[in-house]
N, C-alpha and C positions, 0 to 999 in steps of 0.2 A: 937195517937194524935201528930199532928206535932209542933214542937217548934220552933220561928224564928231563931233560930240557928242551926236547923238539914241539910241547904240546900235544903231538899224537897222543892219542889215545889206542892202546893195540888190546884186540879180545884172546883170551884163550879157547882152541877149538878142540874142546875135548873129543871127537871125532878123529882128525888127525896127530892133535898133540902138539898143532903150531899153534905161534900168537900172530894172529892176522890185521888188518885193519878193519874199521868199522863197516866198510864198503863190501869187501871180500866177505864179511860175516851177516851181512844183510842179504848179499847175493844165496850164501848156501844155505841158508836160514826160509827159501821161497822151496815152493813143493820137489821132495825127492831133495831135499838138503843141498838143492846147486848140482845132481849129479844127473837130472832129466830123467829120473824116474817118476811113474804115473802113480801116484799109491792112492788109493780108495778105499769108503767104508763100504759093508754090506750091502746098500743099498745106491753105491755109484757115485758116492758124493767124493770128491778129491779131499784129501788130508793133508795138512799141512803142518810143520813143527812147531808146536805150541797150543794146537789144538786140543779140546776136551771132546772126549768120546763117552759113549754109555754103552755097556753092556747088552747084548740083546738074547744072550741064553746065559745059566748058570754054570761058572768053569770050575772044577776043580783044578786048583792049584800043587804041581808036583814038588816034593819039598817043603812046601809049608803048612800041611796037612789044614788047609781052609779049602773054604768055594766060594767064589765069588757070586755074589746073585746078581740074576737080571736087572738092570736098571743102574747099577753101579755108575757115580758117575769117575772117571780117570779124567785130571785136569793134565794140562801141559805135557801131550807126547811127544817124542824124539821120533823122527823117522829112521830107518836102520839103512843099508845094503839093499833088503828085501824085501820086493814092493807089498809082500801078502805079511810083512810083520811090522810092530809098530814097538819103540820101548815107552815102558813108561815106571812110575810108583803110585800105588795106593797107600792106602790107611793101613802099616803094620807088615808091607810088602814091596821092597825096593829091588830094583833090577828084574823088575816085570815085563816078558817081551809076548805082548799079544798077538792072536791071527787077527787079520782087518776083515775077515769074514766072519768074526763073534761081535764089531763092534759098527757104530751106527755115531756118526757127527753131530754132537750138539748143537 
């Protein structure tokens, strides 16, 4: 347990819900969030969290009666559990979890 007087610096892992150290958070932070999942865009490129993706066909969004168009671009994904979905937020749409076969790595 860290004390304000240790120096450490601890992250919060919203993933888990602990506070880790910077090392621990840079490890899960590499492809597949540290858990050794392969995730990829549509076209085979590996994904990683923090990554920007674009759109490659037009989604209608359930619930928030929009669509997204092709070309969109989505800054800074979160990788999930699940190597074929990505989370992320757009412009006016938060808690957005994509298929990584509608999206294509910048």
């Amino acid at each position: 347990m860290a004390h304000a007087g240790d120096g450490d610096a601890y992250v919060y892992d919203e993933a888990s819900g602990e506070w880790i150290s910077p090392e621990d958070a840079a490890a899960r932070s590499d492809i597949g969030g540290g858990s050794g999942l392969d995730v990829r865009d549509a076209n085979g490129t590996p994904l990683a969290n923090g990554d920007s993706v674009v759109l490659i066909k037009d989604l209608k969004v359930k619930g928030a009666g929009q669509t997204l168009k092709r070309g969109t671009l989505v800054k800074t994904i979160r990788l999930t559990d699940d190597p074929e979905e990505i989370d992320c937020r757009t412009e006016g749409i938060k808690g957005l979890v994509l298929r990584t076969e509608f999206v294509k790595k910048r």
